[in-house]
TORVEXTOR-793152 format. One record per residue: residue number from 0; residue in one letter; chain; y negated, z negated, x of N, C-alpha, C in turn. Coordinates in steps of 0.1 Angstrom, whole numbers. Example, Ala and Ser with C-alpha at 12.3 -4.5 7.8 and 13.67 -1.06 7.14 Angstrom:
<atoms>
ATOM    i  aa  ch     ny     nz     nx    cay    caz    cax     cy     cz     cx
ATOM    0   a   A     57    -78    132     45    -78    123     33    -78    132
ATOM    1   s   A     22    -71    128     11    -71    137      0    -79    129
</atoms>
This chain:
<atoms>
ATOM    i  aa  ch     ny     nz     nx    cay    caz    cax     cy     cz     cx
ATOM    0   x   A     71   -716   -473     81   -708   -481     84   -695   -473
ATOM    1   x   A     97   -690   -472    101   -683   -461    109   -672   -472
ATOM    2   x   A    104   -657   -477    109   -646   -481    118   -644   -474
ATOM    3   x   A    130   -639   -483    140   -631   -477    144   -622   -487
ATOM    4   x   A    139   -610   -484    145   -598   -492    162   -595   -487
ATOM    5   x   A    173   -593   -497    186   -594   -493    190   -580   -503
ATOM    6   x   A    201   -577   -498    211   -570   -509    226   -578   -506
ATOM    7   x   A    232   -578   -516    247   -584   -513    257   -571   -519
ATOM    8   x   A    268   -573   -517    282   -569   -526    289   -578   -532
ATOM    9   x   A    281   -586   -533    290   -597   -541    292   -597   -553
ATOM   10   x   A    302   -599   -559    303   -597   -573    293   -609   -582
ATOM   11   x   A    289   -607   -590    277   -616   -601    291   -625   -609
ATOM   12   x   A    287   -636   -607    298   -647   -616    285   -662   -618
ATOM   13   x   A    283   -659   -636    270   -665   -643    282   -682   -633
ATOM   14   x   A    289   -687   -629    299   -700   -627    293   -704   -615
ATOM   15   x   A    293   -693   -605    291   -695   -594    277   -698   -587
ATOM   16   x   A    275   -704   -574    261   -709   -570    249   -697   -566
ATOM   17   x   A    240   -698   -573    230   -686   -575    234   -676   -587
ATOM   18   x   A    249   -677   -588    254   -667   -593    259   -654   -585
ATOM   19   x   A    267   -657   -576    274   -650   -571    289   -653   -564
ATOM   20   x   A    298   -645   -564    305   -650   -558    314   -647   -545
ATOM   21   x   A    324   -647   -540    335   -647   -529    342   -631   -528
ATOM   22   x   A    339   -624   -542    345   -615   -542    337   -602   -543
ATOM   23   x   A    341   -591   -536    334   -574   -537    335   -569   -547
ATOM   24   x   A    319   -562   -549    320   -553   -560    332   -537   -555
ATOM   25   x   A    334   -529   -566    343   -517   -568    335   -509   -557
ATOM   26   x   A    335   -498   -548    330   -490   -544    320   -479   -550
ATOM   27   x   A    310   -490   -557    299   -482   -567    285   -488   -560
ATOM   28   x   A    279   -480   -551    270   -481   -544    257   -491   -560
ATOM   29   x   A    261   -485   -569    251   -489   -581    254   -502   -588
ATOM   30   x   A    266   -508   -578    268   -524   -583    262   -530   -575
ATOM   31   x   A    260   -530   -562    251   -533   -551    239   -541   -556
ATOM   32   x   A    238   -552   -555    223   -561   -560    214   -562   -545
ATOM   33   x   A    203   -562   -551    192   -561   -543    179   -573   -550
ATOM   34   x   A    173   -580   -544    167   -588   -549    160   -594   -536
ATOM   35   x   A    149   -604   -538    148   -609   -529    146   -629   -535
ATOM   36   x   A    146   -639   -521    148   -650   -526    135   -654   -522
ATOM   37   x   A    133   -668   -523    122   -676   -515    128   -690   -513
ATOM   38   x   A    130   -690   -498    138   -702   -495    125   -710   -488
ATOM   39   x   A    127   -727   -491    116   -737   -491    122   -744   -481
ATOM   40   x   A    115   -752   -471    116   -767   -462    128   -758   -455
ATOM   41   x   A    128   -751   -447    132   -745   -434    127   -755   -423
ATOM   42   x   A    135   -762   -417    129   -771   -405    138   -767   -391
ATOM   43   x   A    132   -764   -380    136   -752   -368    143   -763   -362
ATOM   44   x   A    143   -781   -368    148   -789   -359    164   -791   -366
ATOM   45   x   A    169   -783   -378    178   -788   -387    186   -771   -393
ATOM   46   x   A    193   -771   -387    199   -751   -384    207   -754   -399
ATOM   47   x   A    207   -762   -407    214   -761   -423    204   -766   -431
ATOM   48   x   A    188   -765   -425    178   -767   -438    179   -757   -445
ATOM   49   x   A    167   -758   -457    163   -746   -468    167   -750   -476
ATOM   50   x   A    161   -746   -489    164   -749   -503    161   -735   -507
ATOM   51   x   A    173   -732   -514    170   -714   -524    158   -719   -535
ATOM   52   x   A    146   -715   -536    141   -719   -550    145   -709   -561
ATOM   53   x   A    139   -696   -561    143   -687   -569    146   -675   -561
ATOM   54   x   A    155   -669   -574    157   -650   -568    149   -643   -577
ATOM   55   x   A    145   -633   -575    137   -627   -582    140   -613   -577
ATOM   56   x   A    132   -600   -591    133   -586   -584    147   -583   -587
ATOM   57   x   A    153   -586   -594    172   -583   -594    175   -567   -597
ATOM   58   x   A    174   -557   -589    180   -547   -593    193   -542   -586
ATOM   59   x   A    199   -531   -594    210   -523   -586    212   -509   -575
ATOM   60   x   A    215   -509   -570    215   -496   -561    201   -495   -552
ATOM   61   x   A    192   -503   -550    179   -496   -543    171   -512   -546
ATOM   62   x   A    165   -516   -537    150   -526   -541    144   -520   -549
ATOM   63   x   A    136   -527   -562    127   -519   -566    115   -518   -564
ATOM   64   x   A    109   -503   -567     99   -501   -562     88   -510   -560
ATOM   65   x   A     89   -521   -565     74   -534   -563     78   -539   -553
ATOM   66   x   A     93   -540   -553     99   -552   -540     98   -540   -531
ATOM   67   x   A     97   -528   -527     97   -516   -518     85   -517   -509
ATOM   68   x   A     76   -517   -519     60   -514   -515     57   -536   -504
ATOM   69   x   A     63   -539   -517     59   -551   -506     64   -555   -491
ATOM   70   x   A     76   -548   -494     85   -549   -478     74   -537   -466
ATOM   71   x   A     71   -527   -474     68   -518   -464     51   -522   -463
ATOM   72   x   A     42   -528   -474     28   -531   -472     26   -544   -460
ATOM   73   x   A     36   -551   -457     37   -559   -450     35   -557   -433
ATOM   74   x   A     24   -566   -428     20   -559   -415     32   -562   -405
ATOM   75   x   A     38   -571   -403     46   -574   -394     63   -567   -395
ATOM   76   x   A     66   -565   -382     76   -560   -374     92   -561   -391
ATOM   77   x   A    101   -555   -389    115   -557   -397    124   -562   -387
ATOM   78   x   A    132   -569   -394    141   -574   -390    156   -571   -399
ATOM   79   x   A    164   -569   -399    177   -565   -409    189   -575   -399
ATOM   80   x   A    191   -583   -410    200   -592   -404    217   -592   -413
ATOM   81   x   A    228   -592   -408    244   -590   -408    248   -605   -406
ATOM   82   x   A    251   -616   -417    256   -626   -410    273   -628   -408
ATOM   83   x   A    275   -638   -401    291   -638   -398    303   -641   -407
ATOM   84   x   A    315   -644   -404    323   -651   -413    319   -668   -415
ATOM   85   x   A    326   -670   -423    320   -687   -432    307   -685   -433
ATOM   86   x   A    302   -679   -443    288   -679   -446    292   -680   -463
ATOM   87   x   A    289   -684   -467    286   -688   -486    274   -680   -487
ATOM   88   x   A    270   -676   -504    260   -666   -505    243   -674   -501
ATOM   89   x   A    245   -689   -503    236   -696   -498    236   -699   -486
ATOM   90   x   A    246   -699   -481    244   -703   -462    238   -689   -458
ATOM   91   x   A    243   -678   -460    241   -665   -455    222   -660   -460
ATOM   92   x   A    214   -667   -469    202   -665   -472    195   -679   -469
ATOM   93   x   A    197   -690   -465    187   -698   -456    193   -694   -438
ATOM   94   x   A    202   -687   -437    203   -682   -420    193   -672   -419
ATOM   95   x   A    191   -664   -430    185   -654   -426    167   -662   -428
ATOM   96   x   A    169   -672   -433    154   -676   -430    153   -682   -421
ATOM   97   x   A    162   -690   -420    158   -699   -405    158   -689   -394
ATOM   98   x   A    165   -678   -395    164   -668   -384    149   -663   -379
ATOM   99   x   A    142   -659   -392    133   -656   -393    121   -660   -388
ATOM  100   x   A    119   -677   -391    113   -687   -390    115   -689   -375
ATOM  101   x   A    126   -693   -367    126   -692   -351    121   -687   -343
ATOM  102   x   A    123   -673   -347    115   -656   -342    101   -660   -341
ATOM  103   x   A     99   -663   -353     85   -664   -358     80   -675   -348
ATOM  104   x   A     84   -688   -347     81   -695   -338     84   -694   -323
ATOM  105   x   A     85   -682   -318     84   -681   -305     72   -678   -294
ATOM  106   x   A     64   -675   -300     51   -667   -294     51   -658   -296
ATOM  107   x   A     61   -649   -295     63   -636   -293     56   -627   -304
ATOM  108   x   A     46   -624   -308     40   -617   -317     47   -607   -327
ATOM  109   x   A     57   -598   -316     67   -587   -324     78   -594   -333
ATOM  110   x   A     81   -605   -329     88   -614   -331     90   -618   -350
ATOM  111   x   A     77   -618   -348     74   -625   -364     78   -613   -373
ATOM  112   x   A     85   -618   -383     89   -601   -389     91   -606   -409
ATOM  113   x   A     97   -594   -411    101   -596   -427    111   -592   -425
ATOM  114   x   A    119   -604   -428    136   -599   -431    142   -592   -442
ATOM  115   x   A    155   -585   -440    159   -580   -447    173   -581   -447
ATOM  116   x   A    181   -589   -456    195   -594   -453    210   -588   -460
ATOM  117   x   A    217   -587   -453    229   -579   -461    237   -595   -461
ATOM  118   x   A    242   -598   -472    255   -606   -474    267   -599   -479
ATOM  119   x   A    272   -604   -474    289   -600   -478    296   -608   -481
ATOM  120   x   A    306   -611   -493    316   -621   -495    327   -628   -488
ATOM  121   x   A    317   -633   -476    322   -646   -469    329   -657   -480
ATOM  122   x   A    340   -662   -477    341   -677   -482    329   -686   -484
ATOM  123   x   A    328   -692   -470    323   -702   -463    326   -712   -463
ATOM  124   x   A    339   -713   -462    351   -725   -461    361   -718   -448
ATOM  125   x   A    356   -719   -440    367   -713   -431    365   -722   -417
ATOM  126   x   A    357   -724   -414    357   -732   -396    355   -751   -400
ATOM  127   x   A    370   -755   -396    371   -771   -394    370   -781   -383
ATOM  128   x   A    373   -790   -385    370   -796   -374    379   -804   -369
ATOM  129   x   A    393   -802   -363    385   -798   -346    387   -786   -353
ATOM  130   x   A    380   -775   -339    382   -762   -338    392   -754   -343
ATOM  131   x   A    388   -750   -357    403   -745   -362    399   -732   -376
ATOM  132   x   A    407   -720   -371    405   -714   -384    419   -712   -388
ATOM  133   x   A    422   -715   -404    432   -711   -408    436   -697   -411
ATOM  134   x   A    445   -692   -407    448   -679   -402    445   -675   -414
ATOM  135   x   A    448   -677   -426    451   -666   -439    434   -671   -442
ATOM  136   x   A    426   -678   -441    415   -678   -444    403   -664   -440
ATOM  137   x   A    408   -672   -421    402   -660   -412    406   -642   -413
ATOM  138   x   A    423   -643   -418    417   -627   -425    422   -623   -437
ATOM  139   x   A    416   -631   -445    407   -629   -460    395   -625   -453
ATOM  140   x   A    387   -634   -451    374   -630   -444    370   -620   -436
ATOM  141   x   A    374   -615   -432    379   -602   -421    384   -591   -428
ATOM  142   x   A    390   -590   -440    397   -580   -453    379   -579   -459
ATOM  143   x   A    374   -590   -462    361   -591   -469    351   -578   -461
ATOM  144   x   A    355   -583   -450    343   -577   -440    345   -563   -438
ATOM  145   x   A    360   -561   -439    363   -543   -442    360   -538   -448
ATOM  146   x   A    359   -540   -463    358   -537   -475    344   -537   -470
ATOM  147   x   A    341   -544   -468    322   -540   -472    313   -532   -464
ATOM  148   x   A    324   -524   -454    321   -516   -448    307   -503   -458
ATOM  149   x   A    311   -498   -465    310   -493   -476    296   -494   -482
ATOM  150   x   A    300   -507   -488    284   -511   -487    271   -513   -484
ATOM  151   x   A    277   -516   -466    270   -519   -459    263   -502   -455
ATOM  152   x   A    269   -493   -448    266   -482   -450    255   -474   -456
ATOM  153   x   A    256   -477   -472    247   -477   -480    237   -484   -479
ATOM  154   x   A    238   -493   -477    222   -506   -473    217   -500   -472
ATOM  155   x   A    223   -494   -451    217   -492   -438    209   -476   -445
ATOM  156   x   A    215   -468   -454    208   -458   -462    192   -463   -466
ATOM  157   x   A    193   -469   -473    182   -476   -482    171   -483   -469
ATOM  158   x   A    177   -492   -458    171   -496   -449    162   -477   -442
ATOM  159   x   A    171   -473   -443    164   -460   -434    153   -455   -444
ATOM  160   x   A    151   -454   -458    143   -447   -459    129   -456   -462
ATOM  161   x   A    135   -471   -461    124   -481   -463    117   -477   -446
ATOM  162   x   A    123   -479   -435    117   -476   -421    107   -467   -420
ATOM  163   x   A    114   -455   -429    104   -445   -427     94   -447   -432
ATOM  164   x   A     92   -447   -443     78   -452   -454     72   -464   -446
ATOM  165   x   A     76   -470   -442     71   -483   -432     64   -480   -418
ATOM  166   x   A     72   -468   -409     66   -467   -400     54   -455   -405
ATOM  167   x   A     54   -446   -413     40   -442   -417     29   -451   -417
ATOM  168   x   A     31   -459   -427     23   -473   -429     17   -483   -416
ATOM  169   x   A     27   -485   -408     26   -490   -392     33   -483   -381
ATOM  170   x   A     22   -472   -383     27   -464   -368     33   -474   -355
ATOM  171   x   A     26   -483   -353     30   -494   -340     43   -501   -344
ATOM  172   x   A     46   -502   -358     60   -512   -364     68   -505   -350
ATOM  173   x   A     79   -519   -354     91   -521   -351    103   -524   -358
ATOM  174   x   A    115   -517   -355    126   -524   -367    139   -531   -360
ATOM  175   x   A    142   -539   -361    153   -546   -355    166   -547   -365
ATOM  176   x   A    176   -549   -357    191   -550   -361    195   -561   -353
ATOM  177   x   A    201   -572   -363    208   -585   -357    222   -582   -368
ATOM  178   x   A    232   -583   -357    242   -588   -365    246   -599   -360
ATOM  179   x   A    253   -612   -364    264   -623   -356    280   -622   -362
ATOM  180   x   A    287   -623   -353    304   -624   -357    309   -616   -363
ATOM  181   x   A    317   -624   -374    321   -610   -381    314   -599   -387
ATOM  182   x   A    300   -603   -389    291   -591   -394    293   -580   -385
ATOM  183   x   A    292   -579   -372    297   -569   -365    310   -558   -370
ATOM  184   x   A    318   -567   -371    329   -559   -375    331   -550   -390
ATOM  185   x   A    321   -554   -402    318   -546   -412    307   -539   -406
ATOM  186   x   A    300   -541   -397    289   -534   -394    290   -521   -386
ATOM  187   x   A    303   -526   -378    314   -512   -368    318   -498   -382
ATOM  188   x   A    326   -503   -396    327   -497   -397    317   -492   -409
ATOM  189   x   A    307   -496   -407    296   -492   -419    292   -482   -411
ATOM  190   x   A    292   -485   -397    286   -471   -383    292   -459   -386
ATOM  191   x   A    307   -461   -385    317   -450   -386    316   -440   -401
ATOM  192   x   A    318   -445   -410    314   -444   -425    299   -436   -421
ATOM  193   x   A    290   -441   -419    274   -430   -415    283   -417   -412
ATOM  194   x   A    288   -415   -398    287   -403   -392    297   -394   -396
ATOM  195   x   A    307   -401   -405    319   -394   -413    313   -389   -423
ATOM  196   x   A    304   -395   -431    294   -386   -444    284   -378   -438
ATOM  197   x   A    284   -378   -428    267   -366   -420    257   -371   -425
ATOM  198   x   A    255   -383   -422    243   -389   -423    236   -386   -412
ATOM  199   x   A    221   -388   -412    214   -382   -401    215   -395   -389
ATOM  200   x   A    216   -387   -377    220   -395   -367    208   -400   -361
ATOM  201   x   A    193   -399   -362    182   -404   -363    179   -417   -357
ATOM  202   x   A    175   -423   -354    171   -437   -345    168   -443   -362
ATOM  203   x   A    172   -455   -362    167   -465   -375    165   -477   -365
ATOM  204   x   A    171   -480   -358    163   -492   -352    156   -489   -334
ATOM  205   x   A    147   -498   -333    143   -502   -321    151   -505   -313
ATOM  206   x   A    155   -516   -314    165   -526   -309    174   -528   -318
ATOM  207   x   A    189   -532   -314    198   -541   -322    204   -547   -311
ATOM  208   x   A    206   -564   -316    211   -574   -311    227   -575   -320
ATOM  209   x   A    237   -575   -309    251   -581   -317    257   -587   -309
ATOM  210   x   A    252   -599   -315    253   -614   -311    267   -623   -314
ATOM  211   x   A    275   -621   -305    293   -634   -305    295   -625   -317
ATOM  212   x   A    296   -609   -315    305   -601   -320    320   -604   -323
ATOM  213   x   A    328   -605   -333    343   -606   -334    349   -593   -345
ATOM  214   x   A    344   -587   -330    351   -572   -331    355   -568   -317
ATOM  215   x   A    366   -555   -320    370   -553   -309    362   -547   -293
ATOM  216   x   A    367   -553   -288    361   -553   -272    356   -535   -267
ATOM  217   x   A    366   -527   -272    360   -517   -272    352   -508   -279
ATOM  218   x   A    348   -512   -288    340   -504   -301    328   -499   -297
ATOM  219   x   A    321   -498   -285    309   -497   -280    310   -487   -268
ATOM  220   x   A    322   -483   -266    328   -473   -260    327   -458   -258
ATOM  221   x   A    326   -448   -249    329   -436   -248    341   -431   -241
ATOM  222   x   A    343   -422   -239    342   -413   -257    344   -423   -263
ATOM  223   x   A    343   -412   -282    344   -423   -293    357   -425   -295
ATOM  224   x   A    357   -439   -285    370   -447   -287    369   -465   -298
ATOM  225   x   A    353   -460   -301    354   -473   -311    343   -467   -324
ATOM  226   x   A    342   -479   -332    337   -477   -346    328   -476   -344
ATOM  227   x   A    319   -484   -336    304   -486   -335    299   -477   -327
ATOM  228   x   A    306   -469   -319    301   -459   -311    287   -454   -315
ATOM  229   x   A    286   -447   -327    281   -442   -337    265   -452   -331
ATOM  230   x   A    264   -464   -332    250   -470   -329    241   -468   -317
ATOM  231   x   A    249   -463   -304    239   -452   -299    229   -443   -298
ATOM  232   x   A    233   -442   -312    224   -426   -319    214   -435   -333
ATOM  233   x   A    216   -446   -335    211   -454   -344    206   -462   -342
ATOM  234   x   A    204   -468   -334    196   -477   -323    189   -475   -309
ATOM  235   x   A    175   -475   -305    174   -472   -297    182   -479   -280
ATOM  236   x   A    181   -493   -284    184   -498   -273    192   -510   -282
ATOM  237   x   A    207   -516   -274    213   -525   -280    213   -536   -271
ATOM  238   x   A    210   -550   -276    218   -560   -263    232   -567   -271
ATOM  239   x   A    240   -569   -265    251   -574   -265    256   -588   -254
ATOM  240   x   A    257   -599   -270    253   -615   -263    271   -617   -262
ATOM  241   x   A    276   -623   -252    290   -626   -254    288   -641   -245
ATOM  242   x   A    298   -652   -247    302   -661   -239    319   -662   -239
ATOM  243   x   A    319   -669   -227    335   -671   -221    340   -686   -231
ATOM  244   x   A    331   -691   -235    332   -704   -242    332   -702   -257
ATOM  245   x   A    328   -692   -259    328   -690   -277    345   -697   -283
ATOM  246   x   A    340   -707   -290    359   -713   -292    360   -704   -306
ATOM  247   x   A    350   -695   -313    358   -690   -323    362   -674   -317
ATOM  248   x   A    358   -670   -305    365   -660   -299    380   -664   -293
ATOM  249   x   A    377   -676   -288    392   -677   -285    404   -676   -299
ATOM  250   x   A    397   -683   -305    404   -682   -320    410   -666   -326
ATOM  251   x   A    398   -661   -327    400   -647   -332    411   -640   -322
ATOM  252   x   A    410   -640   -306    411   -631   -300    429   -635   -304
ATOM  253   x   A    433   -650   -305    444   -653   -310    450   -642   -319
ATOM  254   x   A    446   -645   -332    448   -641   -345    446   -628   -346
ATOM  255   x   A    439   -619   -337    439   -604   -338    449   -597   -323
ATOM  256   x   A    452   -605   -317    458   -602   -304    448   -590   -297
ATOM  257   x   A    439   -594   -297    435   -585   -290    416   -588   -282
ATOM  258   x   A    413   -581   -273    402   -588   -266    387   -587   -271
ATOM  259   x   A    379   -592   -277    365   -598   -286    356   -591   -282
ATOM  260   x   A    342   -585   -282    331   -575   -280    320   -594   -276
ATOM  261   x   A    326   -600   -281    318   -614   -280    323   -621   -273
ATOM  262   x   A    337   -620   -265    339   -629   -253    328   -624   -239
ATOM  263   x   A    339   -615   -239    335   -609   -225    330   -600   -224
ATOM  264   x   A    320   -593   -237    311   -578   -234    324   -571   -242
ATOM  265   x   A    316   -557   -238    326   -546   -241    332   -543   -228
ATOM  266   x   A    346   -531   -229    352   -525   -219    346   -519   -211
ATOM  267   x   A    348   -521   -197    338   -510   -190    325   -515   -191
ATOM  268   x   A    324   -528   -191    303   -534   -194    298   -526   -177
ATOM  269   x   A    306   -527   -168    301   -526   -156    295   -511   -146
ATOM  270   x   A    301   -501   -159    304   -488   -159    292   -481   -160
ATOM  271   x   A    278   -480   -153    264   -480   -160    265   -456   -164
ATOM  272   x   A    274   -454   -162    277   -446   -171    281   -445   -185
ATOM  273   x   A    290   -453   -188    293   -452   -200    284   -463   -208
ATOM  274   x   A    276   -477   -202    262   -486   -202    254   -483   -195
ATOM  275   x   A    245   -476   -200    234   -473   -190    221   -483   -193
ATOM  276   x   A    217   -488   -180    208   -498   -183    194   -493   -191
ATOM  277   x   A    189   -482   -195    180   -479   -202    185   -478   -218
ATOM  278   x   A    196   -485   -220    199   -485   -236    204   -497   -234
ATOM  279   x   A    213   -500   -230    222   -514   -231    216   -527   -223
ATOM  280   x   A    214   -538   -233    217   -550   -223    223   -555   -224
ATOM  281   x   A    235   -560   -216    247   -571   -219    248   -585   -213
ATOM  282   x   A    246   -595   -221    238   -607   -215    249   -618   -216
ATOM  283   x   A    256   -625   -207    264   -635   -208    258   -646   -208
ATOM  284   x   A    262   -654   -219    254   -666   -224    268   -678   -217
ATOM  285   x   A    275   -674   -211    288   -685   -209    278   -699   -204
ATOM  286   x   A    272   -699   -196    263   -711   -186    256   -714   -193
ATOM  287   x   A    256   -710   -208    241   -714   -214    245   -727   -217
ATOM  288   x   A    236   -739   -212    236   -752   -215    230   -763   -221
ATOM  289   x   A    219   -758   -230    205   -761   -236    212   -766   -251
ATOM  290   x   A    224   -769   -255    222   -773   -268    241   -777   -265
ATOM  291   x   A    241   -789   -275    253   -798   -276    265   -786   -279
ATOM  292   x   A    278   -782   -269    287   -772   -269    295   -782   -282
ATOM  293   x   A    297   -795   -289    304   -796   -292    301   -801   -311
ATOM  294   x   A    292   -804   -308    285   -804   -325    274   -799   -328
ATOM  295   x   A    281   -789   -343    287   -790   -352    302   -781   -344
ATOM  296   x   A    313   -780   -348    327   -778   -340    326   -766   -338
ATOM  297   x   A    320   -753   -347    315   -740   -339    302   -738   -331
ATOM  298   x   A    295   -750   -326    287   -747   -319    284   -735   -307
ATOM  299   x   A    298   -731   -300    294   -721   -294    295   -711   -295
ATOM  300   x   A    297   -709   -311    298   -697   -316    283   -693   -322
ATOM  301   x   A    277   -702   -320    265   -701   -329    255   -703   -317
ATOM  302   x   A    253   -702   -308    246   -699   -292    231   -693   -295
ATOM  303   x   A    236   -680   -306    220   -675   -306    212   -676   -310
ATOM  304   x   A    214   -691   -321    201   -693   -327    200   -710   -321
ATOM  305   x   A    210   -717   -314    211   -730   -314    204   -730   -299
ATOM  306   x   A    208   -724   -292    198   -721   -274    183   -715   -280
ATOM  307   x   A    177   -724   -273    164   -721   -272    159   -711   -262
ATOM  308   x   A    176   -713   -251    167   -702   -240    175   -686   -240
ATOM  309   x   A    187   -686   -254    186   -672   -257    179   -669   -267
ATOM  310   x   A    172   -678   -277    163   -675   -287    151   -669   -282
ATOM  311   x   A    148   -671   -269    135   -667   -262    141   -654   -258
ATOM  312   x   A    152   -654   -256    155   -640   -248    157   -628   -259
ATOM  313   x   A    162   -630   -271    161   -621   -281    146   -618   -284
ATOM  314   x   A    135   -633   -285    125   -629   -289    122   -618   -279
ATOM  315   x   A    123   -618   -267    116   -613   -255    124   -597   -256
ATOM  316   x   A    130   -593   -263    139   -578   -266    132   -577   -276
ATOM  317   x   A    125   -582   -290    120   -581   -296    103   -574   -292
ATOM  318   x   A    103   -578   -283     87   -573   -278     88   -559   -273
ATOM  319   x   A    100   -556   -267     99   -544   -261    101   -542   -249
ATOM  320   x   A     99   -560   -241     98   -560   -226    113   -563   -220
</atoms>
């Protein structure tokens, strides 16, 4: 059985599966649900196992304090995971376990962690087969991901003051940030949102991984010429996974006219001034060949959990080395 403590903005609809649905709450930080699940039969050979058993702990605005003390009594490392577009409220809480469970199975000791998941009102009807997003789907989805800028922001609030209380507790802890796809792009401007309210510019993570990012190519830029700028100062060290083969960057880059943070890196990757190799790693996964590029039809959008030999390499940023 594989915990996943989550918060969503998803609106509550008693109709819908778990009870949630497709659509954002109002910009009331206190509609915000927080709960956590317990997802069952996660198998590391099958990337759409899991069964939700139950949710439990259902509050608003904040985990509660029992679900607080258990996230932070917990010996092992955090993890805070952002999933992408086409995620359903249930696809987006067995990813974050299977995420979990992979980590966990690498060796890597740091590795092993307690997740903590933001969902946002993905469809999860968007990527077909062949390779195809329909344009008004992909930005609904992308409108979704704006909007929950907002939200997300606020999490990342609640995430910081859990860190704190946590690294008292485990001076040696570690906290990690994973976003994939379009999580990135609510995650750019949940960055920007921080530094526009004067939120403390403070390190909240160790590391963050943003993995086949589908946000803009520059957002990781200086000056602040992008949203995410801002994670610099919020992350100790970031790696940044892109491939030249990602077919839902080619897709996006279509539909947004403009160049992906997940194709080819950010602007200026080469610039070790504006990337300086003691904070940034920028890792091109194009060659990676360790798993079928063609099934399921976004397979190489999904690189970082489906390669074994960049699952080792996140594990291996997870350790510190």
């Amino acid at each position: 059985m594989t915990t996943v403590f989550f918060a969503t903005n998803r609106a509550e609809d008693k109709a819908a599966p778990f009870g949630f649905s497709d659509t954002a709450v109002d910009f009331d930080a206190q509609k915000i649900t927080f709960a956590k699940a317990e997802v069952a039969n996660i198998s590391l050979n099958d990337e759409s196992s899991g069964v939700i058993q139950q949710i439990t702990d259902k509050t608003y605005g904040n985990f509660s304090a029992k679900t607080t003390v258990e996230i932070i009594s917990r010996s092992n490392n955090l993890l805070v995971f952002i999933h992408g577009f086409d995620n359903s409220f249930e696809d987006a809480v067995k990813r974050a376990a299977f995420n979990r469970e992979w980590l966990a199975a690498s060796g890597v000791a740091a590795a092993d962690t307690t997740v903590i998941a933001f969902s946002w009102p993905s469809t999860g009807m968007l990527f077909a087969a062949p390779p195809h997003m329909p344009p008004d789907a992909y930005l609904a989805d992308q409108a979704r991901a704006a909007r929950s800028a907002f939200h997300i922001a606020y999490f990342l609030r609640v995430v910081d003051q859990i860190q704190a209380s946590y690294r008292k507790a485990n001076p040696a802890g570690r906290v990690f940030l994973l976003a994939h796809s379009m999580g990135n792009h609510a995650l750019s401007g949940a960055v920007q949102l921080w530094f526009n309210s004067n939120d403390p510019p403070d390190a909240i993570f160790d590391e963050a991984v943003l993995a086949a990012g589908d946000e803009v190519a520059q957002t990781l830029n200086l000056p602040a010429m992008g949203q995410m700028t801002g994670l610099r100062q919020l992350a100790k060290r970031i790696s940044v996974y892109h491939s030249r083969i990602d077919v839902a960057m080619y897709l996006s880059t279509t539909l947004n006219l403009t160049q992906r943070l997940g194709f080819d890196g950010p602007t200026n990757k080469h610039d070790e001034s504006v990337f300086p190799k003691s904070v940034f790693r920028i890792v091109d996964c194009t060659d990676v060949s360790d798993y079928d590029h063609l099934k399921p039809p976004d397979a190489t959008h999904q690189y970082y959990r489906r390669s074994k030999w960049v699952r080792a390499d996140i594990a291996g940023v997870f350790s510190g080395k």
